[in-house]
Every structure is written in structure tokens, then in C-alpha cells.
C-alpha angles and dihedrals in degrees: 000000000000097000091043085061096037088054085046099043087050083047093051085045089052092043100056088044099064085217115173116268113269125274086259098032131066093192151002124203146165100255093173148352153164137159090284107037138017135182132219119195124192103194099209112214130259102233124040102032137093109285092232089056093034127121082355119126120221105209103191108200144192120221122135083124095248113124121252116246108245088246093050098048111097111258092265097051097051091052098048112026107220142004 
């Protein structure tokens, strides 16, 4: 659980950044979330990269069916409360 709310709580730090997307990934974004669960996708891009990881999407999720804590759910999510 630790780990879940540390990588949300970087994504809600890139995100208010505006940083530019990463080097392999063209861009990041909330797909999903609730109190219980919440994905992540990285869209890799589709040149520059190795053939087999090209144009696929990683979605990184929470769902051990314990509730996020508010401070650890991505911006969208808080202020909506659900997708």
C-alpha cells in the first residue's frame, strides 16, 4: 500500500508540473479510479522505442480492496470522486 500512494502521490507531482512526457512514453494519464482502486496507464510510444514495447500501454492499479487514503488518490479523482 505504501508504495501504491508513494507512485500516486509522484504522478500527482508530474502532473502539476506540466513536465514534459517521458523519453518511452508519449503520455500518462488517470484511466480509472474509486476509493478502493485507481489505474494508471503510460501510453509508450510508438518510434524510438524497442518493436516488442512499441505503440503498448502499461496501466499500473490499485486493488487490494483497502480504501486510498484522499492525499494519496491522483487530483481527478479527489475532486471528483469517482470515475
Amino acid at each position: 500500500m505504501v508504495t501504491v500512494i508513494a507512485a500516486i502521490a509522484d504522478f500527482n507531482r508530474y502532473a502539476a508540473s506540466n513536465a514534459p512526457v517521458g523519453r518511452y512514453t508519449s503520455r500518462i494519464e488517470v484511466l480509472a479510479c474509486s476509493a478502493a482502486s485507481c489505474e494508471i496507464g503510460m501510453f509508450l510510444r510508438t518510434a524510438g522505442v524497442n518493436s516488442m514495447i512499441a505503440g503498448r500501454t502499461l496501466v499500473f492499479f490499485s486493488a487490494d480492496g483497502a480504501p486510498l487514503p484522499a492525499a494519496a488518490l491522483p487530483m481527478r479523482c479527489r475532486d471528483t470522486g469517482s470515475d
